[in-house]
N, C-alpha and C positions, 0 to 999 in steps of 0.2 A: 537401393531405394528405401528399404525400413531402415535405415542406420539415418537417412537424411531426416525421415520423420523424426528419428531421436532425438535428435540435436536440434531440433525444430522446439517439440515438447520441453524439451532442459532449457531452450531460452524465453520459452512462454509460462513458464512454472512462476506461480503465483510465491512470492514472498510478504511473509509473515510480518506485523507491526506490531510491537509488544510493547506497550506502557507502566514500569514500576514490575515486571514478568508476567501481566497478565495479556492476552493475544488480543487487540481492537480488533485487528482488519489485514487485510491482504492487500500490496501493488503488483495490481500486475502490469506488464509493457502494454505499451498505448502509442500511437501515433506522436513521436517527439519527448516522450518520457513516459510517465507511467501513472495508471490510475488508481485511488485509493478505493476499498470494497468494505465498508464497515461488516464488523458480524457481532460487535457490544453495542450497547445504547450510547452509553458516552460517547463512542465514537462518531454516533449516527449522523452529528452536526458534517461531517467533514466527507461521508459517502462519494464517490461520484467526482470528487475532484481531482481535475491534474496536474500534476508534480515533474519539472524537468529531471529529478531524481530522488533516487531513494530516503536518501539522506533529512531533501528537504521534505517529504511525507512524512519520516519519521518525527521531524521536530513539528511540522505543522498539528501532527494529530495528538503527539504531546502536550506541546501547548491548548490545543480545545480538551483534551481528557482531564487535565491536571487543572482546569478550570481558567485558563489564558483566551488571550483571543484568537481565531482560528487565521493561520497566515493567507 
């Protein structure tokens, strides 16, 4: 039963978004992909939204960090 929690935790584990190596924000899994959790300012425009994956979080928050428009 604690071994199913585990593997429960390991695929709810927040991943990190790091801009130029500095940390924005964290996705974590969300209903259908996964949601962006700002924890910088620059990031703050893009908190709260969601991403079919990882990938595309990470270019979306890029691009509003680095001064682009936010995808």
């Amino acid at each position: 039963m604690q071994e199913n929690n585990l593997n429960r935790a390991e695929r709810l584990r927040p991943i990190v978004i790091e801009v130029g190596g500095e940390p924005q924000g964290v996705v974590v899994p969300a209903a259908g992909g996964y949601k962006f959790v700002a924890v910088k300012l620059p990031a703050f425009a893009m908190d709260g939204q969601h991403f079919p994956t990882i990938e595309t979080a990470h270019l979306a928050v890029s691009r509003a960090v680095e001064g682009g428009e936010p995808a």
